[in-house]
N, C-alpha and C positions, 0 to 999 in steps of 0.2 A: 869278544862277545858283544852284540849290540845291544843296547837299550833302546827300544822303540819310543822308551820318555823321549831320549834327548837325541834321535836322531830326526834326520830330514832328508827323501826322497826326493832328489829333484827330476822333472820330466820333459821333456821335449813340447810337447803338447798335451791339452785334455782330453784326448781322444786315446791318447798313450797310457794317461793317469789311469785315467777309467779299463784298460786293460791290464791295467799293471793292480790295482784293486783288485779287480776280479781274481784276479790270480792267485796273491798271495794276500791281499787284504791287510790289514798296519799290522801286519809281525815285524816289519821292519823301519817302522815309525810314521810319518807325517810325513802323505804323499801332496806334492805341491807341483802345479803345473806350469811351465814357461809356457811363451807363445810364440816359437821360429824363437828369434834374436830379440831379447826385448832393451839392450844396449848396441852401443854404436862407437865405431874410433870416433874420434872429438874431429869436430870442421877447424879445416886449416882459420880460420879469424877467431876460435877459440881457442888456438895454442898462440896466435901473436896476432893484434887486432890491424898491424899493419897488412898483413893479407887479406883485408877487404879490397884493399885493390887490386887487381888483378896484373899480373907484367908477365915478368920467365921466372920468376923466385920457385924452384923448388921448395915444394911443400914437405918439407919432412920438420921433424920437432928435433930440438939439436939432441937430447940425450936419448933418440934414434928411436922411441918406441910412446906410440899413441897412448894413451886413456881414451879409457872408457865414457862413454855419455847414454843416459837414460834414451830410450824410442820415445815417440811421441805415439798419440794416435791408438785407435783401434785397441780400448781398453786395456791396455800395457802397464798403464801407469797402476792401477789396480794390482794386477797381477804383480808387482814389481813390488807393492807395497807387502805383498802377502808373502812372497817369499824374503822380506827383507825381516819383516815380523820373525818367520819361523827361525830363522837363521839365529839370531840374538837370543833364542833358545836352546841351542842345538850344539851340542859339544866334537857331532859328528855328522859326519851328509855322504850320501849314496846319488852318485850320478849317474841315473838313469835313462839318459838320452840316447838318441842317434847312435848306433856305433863307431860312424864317419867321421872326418876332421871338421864336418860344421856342427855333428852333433857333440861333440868333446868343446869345443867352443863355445856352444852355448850354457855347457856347465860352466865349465871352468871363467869365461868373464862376470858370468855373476856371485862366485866365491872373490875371485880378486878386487870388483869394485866395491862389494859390502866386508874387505879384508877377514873372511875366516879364516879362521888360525885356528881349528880343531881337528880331527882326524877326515880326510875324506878318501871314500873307496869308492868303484867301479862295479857297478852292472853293464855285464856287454852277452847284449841279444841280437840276433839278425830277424826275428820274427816275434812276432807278442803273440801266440798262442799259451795256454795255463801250462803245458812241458815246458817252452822254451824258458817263456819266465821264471818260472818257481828252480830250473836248472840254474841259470843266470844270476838268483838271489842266493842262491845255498853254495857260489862260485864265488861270491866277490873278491875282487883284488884293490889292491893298494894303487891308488889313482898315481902314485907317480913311475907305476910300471907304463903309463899312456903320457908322461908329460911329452915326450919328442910328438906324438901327435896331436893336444895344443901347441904345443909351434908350430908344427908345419901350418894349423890353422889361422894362428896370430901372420906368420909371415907371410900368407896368402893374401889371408885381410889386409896387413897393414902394406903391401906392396900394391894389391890395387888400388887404395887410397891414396897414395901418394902418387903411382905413376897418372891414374886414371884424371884425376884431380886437376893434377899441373898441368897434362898434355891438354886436354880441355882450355884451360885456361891461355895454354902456349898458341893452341892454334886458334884459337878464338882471338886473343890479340893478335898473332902474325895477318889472319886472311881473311877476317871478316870487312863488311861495307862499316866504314862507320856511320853511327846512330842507328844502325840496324840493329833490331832486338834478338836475344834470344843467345844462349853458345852453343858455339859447334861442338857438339860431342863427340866423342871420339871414348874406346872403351878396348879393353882384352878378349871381351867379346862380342862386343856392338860393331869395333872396327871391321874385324875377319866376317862376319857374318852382311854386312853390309860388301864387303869385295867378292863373297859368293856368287850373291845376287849380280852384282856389278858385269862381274868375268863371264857368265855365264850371257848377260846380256851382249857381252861385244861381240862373244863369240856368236850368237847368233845373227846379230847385223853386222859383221864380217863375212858368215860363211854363205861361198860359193855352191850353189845349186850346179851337181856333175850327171849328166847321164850317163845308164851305164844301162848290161844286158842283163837279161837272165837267160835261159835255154832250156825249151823244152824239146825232150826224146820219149817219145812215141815207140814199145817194145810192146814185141808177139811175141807166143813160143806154142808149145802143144797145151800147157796147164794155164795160158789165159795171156791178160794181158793188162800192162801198168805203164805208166808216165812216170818217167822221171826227170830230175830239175838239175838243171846248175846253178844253184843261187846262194855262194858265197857271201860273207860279209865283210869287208873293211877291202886287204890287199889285195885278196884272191877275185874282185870282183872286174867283168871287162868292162874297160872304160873306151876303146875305141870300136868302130867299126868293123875294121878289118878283121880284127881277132873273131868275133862274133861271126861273122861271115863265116869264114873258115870254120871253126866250130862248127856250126849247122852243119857247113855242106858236111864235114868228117861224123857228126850222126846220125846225117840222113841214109848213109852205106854201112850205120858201122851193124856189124855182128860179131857175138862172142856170148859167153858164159856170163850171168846173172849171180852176182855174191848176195845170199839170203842170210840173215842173222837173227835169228828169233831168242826173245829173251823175256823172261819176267821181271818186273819190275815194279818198285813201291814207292809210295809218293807219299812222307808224311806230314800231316797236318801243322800249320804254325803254329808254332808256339803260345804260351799266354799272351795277351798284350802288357808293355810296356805301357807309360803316359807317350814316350815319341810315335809308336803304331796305333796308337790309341789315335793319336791327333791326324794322324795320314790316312787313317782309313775312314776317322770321322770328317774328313777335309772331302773327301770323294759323295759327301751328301750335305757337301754347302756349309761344314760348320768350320769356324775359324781356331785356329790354334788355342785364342784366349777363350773361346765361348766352350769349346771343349772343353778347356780343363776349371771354368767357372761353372760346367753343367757335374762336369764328375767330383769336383770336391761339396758343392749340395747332395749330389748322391750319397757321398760318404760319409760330409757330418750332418745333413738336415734328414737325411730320408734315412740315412746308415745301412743301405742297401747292397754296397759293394764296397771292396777293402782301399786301403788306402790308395787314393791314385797317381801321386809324384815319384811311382815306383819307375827304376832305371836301368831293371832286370826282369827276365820272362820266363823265369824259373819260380815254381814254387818250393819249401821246403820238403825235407822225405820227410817230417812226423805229419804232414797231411796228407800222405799217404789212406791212413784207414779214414779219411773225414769226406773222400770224393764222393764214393758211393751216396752218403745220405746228399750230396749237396746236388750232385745231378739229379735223386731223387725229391728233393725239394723243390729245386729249378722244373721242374715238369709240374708241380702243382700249379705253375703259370700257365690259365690259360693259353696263352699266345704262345708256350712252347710245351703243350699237354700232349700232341702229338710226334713231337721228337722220337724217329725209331732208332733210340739208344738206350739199351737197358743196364748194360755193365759198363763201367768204364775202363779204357787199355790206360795201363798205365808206364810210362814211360821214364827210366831211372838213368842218374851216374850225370853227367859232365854235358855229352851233347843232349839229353834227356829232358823232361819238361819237369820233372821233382828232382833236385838238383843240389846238396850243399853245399858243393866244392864251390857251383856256381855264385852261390851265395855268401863267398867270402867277403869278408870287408865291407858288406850293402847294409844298408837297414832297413830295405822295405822289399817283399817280393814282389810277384807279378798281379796282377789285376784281375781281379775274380769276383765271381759275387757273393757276399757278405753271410759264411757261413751262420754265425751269429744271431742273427736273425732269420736265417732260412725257412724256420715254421709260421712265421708273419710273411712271405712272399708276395702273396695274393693279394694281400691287402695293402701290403707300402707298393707292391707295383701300381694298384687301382689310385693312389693318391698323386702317380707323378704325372706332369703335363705332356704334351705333343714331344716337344724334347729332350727330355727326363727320360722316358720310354723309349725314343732312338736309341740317344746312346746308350741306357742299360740293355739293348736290343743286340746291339754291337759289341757288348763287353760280356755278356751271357752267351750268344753266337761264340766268340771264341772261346768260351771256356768249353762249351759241349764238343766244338772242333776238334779241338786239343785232346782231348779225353778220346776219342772215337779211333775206330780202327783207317789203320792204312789205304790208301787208293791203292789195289794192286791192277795190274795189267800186265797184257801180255801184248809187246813192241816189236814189230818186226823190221827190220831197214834191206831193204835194196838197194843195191849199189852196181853201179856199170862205167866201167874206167873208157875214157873216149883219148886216142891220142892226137894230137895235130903235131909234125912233127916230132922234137924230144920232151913235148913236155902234156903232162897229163892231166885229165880233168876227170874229176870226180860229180860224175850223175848218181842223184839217188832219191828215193822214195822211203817214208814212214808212215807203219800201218800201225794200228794200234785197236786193243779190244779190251772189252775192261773185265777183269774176272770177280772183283771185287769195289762196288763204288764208295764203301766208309765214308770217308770226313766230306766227301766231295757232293755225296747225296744225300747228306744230313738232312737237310732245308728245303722245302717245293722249289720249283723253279722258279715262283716269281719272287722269292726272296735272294738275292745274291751270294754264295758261301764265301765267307773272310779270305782275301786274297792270302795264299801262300804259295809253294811251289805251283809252278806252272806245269799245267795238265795239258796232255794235247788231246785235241778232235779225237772221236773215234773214226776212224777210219781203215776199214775192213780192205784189206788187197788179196790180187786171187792167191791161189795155192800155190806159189811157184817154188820149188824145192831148189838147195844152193846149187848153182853148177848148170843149174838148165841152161840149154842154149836160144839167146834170145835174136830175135831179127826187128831191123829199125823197120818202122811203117813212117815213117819223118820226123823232119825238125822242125822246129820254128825259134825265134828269138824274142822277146819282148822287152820295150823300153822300158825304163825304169828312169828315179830321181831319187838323186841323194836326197835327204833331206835334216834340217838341220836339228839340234837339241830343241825340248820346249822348254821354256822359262819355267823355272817354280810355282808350284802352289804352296800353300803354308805347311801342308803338313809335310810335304816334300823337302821346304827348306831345312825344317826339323829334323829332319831322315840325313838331309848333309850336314847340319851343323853337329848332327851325333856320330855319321860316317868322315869329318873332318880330314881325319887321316889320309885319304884318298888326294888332298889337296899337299900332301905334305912329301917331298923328293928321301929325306934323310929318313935313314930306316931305322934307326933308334928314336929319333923323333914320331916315325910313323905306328911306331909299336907300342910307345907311352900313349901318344894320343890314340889309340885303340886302348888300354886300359883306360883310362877315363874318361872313356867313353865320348871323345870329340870336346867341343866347345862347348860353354852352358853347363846346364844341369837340366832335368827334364820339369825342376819347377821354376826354370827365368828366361828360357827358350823364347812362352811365347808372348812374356814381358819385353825382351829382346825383342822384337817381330813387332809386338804394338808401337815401344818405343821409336824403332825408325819409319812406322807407318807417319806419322809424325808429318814430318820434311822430306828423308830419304826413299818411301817406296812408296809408290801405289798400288789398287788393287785392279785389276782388266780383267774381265771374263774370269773370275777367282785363282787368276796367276799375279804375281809380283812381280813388277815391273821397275826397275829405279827413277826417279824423277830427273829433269835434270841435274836439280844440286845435289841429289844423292849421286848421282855418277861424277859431278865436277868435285864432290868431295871425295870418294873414290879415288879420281884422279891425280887429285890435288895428296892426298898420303902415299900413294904407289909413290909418286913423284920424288916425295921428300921424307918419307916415313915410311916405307915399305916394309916395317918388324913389326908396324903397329897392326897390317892389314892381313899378316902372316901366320894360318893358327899354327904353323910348328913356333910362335910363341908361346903357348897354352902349353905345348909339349913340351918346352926347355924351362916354364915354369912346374911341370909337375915331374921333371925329372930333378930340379933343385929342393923341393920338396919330399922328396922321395930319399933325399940325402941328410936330410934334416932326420925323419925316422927310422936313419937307416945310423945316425951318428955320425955320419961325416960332413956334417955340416952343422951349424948351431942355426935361430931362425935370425941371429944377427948378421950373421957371413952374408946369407942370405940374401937378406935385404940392401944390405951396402953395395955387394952382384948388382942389386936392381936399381939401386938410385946412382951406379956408375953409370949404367945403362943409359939411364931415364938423363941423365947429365948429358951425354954424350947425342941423345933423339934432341932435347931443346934445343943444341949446337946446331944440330943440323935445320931445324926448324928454323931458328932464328939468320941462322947463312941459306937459306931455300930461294930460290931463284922462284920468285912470285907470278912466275905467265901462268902458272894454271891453279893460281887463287880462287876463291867460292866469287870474289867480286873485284868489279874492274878497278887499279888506281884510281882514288881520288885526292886530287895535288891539295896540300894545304893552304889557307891565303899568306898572304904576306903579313899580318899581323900576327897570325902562329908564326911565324918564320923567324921576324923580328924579335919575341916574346922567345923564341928555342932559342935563340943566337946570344940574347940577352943573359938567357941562363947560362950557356955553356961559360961567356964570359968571365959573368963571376966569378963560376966554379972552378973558372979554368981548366975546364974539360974540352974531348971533341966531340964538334954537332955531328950526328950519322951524316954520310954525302943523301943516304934514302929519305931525311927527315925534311929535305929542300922539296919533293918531290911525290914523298907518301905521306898524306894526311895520318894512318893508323901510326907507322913510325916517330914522324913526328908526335905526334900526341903521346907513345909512349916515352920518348922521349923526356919531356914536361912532366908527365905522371910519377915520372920515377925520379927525377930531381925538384921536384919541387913538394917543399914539406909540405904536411897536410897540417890545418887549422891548429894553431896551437890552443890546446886546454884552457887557456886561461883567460880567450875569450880577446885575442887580439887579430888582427889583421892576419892573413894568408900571404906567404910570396908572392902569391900567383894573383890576391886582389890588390894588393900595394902596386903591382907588377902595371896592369889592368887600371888602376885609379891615376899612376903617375901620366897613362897614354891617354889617356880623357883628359888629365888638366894640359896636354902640352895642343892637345887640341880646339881645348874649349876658350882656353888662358885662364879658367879657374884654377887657384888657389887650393889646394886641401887643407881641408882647417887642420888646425894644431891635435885638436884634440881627437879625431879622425883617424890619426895617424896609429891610436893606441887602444881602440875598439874597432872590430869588425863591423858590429851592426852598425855605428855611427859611420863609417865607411859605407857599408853596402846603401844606408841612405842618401846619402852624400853623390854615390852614383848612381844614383836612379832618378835622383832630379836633377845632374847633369847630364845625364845623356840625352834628353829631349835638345839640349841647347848644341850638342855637337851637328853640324855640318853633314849631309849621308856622306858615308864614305863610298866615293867609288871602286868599281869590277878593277881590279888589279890588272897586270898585262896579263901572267898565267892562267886567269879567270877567261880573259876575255879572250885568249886561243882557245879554250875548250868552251867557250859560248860561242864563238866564230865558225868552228869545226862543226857542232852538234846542227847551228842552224843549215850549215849549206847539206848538212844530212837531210836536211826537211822538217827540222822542229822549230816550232811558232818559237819567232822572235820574242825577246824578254823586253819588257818596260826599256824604253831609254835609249833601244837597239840602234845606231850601233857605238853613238860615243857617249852617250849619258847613262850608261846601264850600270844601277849602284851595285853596291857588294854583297847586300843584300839578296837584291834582287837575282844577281849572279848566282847567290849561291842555292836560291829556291830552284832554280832556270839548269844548274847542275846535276843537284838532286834530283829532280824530275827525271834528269837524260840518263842519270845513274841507273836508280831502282828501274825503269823500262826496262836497261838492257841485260838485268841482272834474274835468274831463272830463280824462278819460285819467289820473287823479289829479294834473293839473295840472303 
């Protein structure tokens, strides 16, 4: 039995809270609201502070499972504090979230990092209407009938963190410029979604422009007369001459009987919008993925005008079934859609249906509608929103009255006339089409556009020719054609592949998971994704997305050496191991150990990767790193790499990773002892005594020696790629060609570097 004294409601969001109030109001204690994830797995240098620097160290914590750390930011801390309050009261807690693996997550890490140890139970809703809810609370179960789905969440989490993490790090040390800013990221879904874009560009400046025919036949008879085409797509199309020749001449004589096929047909309306058709169709009036979904979450919580928008289904539930009627009837109290002639609405049940449960399995949010809730305010929050505020609820109200409205019927007629050349046959034919009913498709005037869905054809009225007539050629002709190639993305396009993913993927267990979840992403990091590689990796051209160059050399540069990373049937093989986790055949430690073999096995390859299609070009170390790496190996009695004589970033890792870092206590570094001994054998100073057992008294020590050293000259290695770079045609360096210091060398390098490096590398 619950006591609402001592329990606590925990919620996903306030916007959740506030319907979860409504609904059932504190009979069930002290509702408290999260905001998304307000903790975080811990950063690799706060489980070992040696991982501030960067190398190939797998990031993982050795007893194989992260903590938790506070969010920063965007009022959390607050929010964090007030559930921490409640909890220390609370003998018992209702997790109220998400019904998903990120909603069970964000309960559950904030019971484990404030340690409850009281009772906790489950509310699971797929819809926050006053039924679903109040069903949902008078249901609860015992939260550890959902622990396998916090792990599958922890092991999602804590696998991207660690793979995501290290490979970053990995490839950022193997193939960046050194002193170049910034790392190369690299992601589970930044990767794949970045090689979308990529593949789709090669394929277009690879593909070959083919002509090829099409054929038109020219047919008489007693009941009239019609044109028909031979205009195949893909194989069935002529690509030479001769064939087309032939063809003509065989339809300018042919005669024979006319196959007529009259048939009815219905054409029904799209579905609700999702947030990814949201973004595609709002992409087609200039708005960008992110401004979309920053225009429709102000819709939803500043104006509260339409239901939640990060929805990843286009189904609504069947209890809103009886709620249509008044909402279309409300939606017409808007001006701007007063004249809609739709008075009932059709409604559409079961599976492929648009009110759907089954479809609603496992979701937490339905489709995208406007905000019954407030539907007798209409008039008035619509009169409060701006220029673009009013688009997109222009856009998201359009679909909904589409969806609701009856069918396109028509009545389709096909002509068809078989021509032979030789043994093989070709099919001529004609489509008429008349519309008996125009529904969803005449909803809107003409100068408003209706929400693309199935494709309608022209009407086009052909004469009366009944099956079987006999028809006579009056000629042929042939016409040129061009192949022509894919167009590159636009944003909301990308979104449409990154959520059709599957279609990239050969293995058909793979292609069937990534179809249940729904592609790459989530339809609320898409077009975080999108912004993120607008960054570096893509630009925007005439509102298509184009790769830069170092978004294609990095591209590149992973097919090359990392090709799992740029593969979404990884996204598939991760939520088929997950899917084993809540299935019990996997624990989320199996799990992960799977991934960090993995993730072991990708830095091998990274670290062994034949560097010609690096993000930037070799730059050799001097001879004083050279000296300084050889020094150390010595010691250590290690091998120097043969790459570390050769590659500056090698080398440098090299030194990074053998040599200790500043000891605590405030005495000299290997690497300035190292550094102070090559100054005195230069200068013939002395290091004082005392020097030798402070840093600072060291670091001063060289820095009023170093005025008194000698410039060191361009090494030989320096001064073949100072040699090389001028007879390319770049202004000679100070001193050119036998007094050019090391200095100077190496600013005169630099230069020639970052030039040839795209996007400056």
């Amino acid at each position: 039995m619950i006591n609402k004294n001592e329990t606590v409601v925990i919620c996903e969001k306030p916007s959740q809270a506030r319907n979860i109030r409504a609904a059932i109001g504190d009979n069930y204690g002290r509702i408290v609201a999260a905001q998304g994830h307000l903790l975080r797995l811990e950063m690799p240098e706060e489980i070992n502070p040696a991982w501030r620097r960067w190398n190939y160290d797998i990031l993982v914590p050795e007893n194989r499972r992260f903590d938790y750390r506070p969010s920063d930011g965007g009022g959390k801390e607050a929010r964090l504090r007030e559930i921490e309050s409640a909890l220390r009261q609370a003998k018992s807690v209702i997790i109220a979230t998400d019904c998903d693996r990120e909603g069970e997550g964000i309960g559950r890490e904030l019971l484990l990092y404030y340690k409850f140890e009281g009772e906790i139970l489950r509310a699971m809703f797929s819809a926050e209407d006053k039924k679903t809810l109040t069903k949902a609370f008078n249901n609860l179960k015992p939260a550890a009938e959902y622990d396998r789905l916090y792990e599958a969440f922890y092991a999602r989490a804590a696998v991207d963190k660690a793979c995501n993490l290290t490979l970053t790090r990995v490839v950022t040390v193997r193939f960046k410029k050194p002193g170049a800013k910034g790392a190369i990221g690299v992601g589970r879904v930044m990767s794949p979604t970045l090689a979308i874009v990529c593949r789709r560009q090669k394929e277009i400046e690879a593909f070959e422009t083919r002509p090829f025919y099409e054929i038109t036949m020219n047919l008489t008879g007693e009941r009239g007369k019609v044109a028909v085409h031979y205009r195949p797509k893909g194989a069935g199309r002529i690509y030479e001459e001769s064939e087309a020749r032939s063809l003509v001449a065989a339809a300018e004589t042919w005669q024979g009987p006319l196959s007529v096929i009259c048939e009815e047909k219905k054409a029904a309306p799209p579905k609700f919008f999702d947030l990814p058709t949201l973004q595609k169709e709002a992409g087609k009036k200039g708005f960008s993925a992110s401004r979309t979904l920053e225009i429709a979450q102000s819709l939803y919580e500043k104006h509260k005008i339409i239901t939640y928008p990060r929805a990843a289904v286009r189904s609504l539930p069947e209890v809103m079934i009886d709620e249509v009627q008044n909402l279309l009837d409300q939606v017409k109290t808007i001006p701007a859609f007063s004249a809609i002639p739709l008075e009932k609405p059709i409604i559409r049940k079961g599976r492929p249906g648009y009110f759907s449960d089954k479809a609603l399995e496992g979701e937490s949010h339905h489709a995208l509608i406007p905000n019954l809730a407030v539907a007798e305010h209409f008039p008035v929050l619509y009169s409060r929103l701006d220029a673009d505020h009013k688009a997109l609820f222009d856009i998201i109200t359009r679909s909904f009255l589409e969806a609701v409205a009856d069918d396109h019927v028509f009545d389709q007629t096909t002509m068809t006339a078989e021509v032979s050349v030789a043994d093989k046959k070709y099919s001529f034919s004609e489509i008429g089409k008349i519309t008996r009913t125009p529904g969803w498709t005449d909803l809107f005037p003409k100068e408003v556009a209706p929400q693309k869905g199935k494709k309608v054809e022209k009407e086009v009225i052909l004469a009366p020719i009944d099956n079987g007539d006999p028809m006579t050629s009056e000629g042929a002709k042939s016409a040129l054609k061009k192949t022509t190639p894919p167009k590159p993305y636009g944003e909301g396009e990308l979104i449409n592949a990154m959520q059709n993913a599957w279609k990239f993927v050969e293995n058909e267990e793979e292609k069937e998971r990534l179809k249940m979840a729904k592609g790459i992403g989530t339809p609320a990091t898409r077009d975080q994704i999108i912004e993120n590689l607008k960054q570096k990796c893509f630009e925007i051209k005439r509102k298509k997305i184009y790769a830069t160059n170092y978004g294609m050399r990095l591209y590149e540069l992973l097919e090359a050496n990392l090709p799992e990373l740029v593969d979404p049937g990884a996204t598939a093989r991760m939520e088929l191991f997950l899917d084993s986790i809540q299935l019990g055949q996997n624990t989320a430690d199996d799990v992960f150990e799977q991934a960090i073999e993995r993730l072991r096995n990708m830095v091998d390859q990274i670290q062994n990767s034949y560097r010609s299609t690096e993000l930037t070009k070799n730059h050799p170390p001097s001879d004083k790193m050279i000296g300084f790496a050889r020094r150390i190996a010595a010691e250590k009695k290690i091998s120097l790499p043969p790459a570390a004589l050769t590659d500056f970033a090698v080398c440098r890792l090299f030194i990074d990773n053998n040599v200790e870092p500043a000891p605590e206590d405030g005495s000299p570094s290997e690497r300035q002892l190292g550094f102070a001994r090559t100054l005195s054998e230069q200068t013939g100073e002395p290091i004082p005594e005392g020097a030798l057992g402070s840093a600072e008294i060291l670091s001063q020590w060289i820095d009023r020696v170093k005025s008194k050293a000698p410039p060191r000259m361009a090494s030989e290695k320096q001064m073949v790629w100072v040699i090389k770079m001028v007879e390319e045609g770049m202004a000679a360096p100070d001193g050119y060609p036998d007094k050019v210091t090391a200095a100077a060398a190496s600013a005169f390098l630099d230069k020639a570097f970052n030039r040839n490096q795209p996007n400056g590398g």
